[in-house]
N, C-alpha and C positions, 0 to 999 in steps of 0.2 A: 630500551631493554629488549634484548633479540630473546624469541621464545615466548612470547606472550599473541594471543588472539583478544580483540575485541571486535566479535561479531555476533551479532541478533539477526534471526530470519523466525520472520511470524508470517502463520497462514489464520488469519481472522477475520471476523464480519466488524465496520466501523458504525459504532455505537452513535452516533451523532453524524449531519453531512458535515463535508471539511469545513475547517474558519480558514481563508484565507487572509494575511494580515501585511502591508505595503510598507515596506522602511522607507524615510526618506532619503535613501539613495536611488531607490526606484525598486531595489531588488525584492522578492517574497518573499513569504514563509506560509507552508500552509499545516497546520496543529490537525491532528487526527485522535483519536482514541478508538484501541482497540479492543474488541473481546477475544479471545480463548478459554474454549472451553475442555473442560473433561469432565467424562463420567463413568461411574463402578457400582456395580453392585455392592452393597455392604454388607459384609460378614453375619453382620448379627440380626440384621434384621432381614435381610434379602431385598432391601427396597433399592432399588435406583436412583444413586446418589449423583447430582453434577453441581461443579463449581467451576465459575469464570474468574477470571484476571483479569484486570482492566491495564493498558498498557496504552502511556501516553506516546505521539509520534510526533517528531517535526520534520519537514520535510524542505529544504532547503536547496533543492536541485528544480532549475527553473521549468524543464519537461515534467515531471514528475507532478510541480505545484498544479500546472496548465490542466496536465493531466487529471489531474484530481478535482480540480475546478472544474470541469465538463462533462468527466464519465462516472464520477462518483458519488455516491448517495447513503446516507442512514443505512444500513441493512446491508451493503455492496461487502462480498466477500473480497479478499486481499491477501498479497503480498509483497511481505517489507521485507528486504535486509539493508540492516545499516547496523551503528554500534552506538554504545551505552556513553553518553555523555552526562555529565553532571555540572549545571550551571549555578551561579551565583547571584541574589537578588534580591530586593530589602522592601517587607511589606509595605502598607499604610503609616505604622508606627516608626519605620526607620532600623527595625530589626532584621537581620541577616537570614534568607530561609535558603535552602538550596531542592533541587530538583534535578531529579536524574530521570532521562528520558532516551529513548529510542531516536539517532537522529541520521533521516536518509540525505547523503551529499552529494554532489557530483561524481560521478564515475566511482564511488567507492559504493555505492548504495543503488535500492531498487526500488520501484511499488507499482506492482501491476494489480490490475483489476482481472480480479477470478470467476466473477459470476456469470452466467449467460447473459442475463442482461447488458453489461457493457460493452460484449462485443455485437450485441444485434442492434444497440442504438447508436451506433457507430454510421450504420444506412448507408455503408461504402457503395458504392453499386459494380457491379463486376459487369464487364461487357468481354462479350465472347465474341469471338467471329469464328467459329468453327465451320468446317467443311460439312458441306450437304451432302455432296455425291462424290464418288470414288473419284470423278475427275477433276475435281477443284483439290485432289489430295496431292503433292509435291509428290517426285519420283525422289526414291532414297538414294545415295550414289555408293550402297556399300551391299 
């Protein structure tokens, strides 16, 4: 059906570290739960009202998984987009439950790490060779 969107972008902190989980084909999956929040003052009382959303994630793009498995943590702020999926799946009992979740994929989806923290434990090292003195400087040709 032309005209229709199914796209999710959350900016939230992950309530739990990632579970990453192994198919036996080799490929991953790595489960997140997210929070968002909001908060208002309330009318009648003037108190400072907030409430969170818990928003489940799978993450099925194998940079992403990798990514998450090394730079990611409890508390690590985030961003996802991917889209609303709803899958099919039969408890203990043999009964039918379904589950609709947030799921990032290959090239269609995203999840980067927003906090400082994951870009400073990264420990890239940057090496420079810059120029000491005006004559180690290249002559411009313009």
């Amino acid at each position: 059906m032309s005209g229709s969107v199914n796209k999710v972008i959350l900016v939230g902190n992950l309530g739990a570290d990632p579970e990453i989980r192994t198919f036996q084909s080799g490929g991953r999956v790595c489960s997140l739960r997210i929070a968002t929040s909001q908060s208002w003052n309330d009318r009648t009382s003037g108190e400072r009202v907030e409430k969170t959303e818990w928003h489940s994630l799978s993450v099925f793009d194998e940079n992403a998984v990798s990514y998450a498995e090394n730079y990611l943590k409890k508390g690590s702020k985030v961003f996802c987009e991917g889209k609303l999926e709803t899958r099919k799946w039969q408890d203990q009992s043999g009964s039918d439950r379904y589950s609709t979740e947030i799921c990032v994929r290959p090239i269609s989806g995203k999840l980067i790490g927003l906090s400082a923290a994951e870009s400073l434990s990264q420990n890239i090292p940057i090496e420079r060779d810059l120029p000491t003195t005006d004559d180690e400087i290249p002559d411009v040709p313009f």
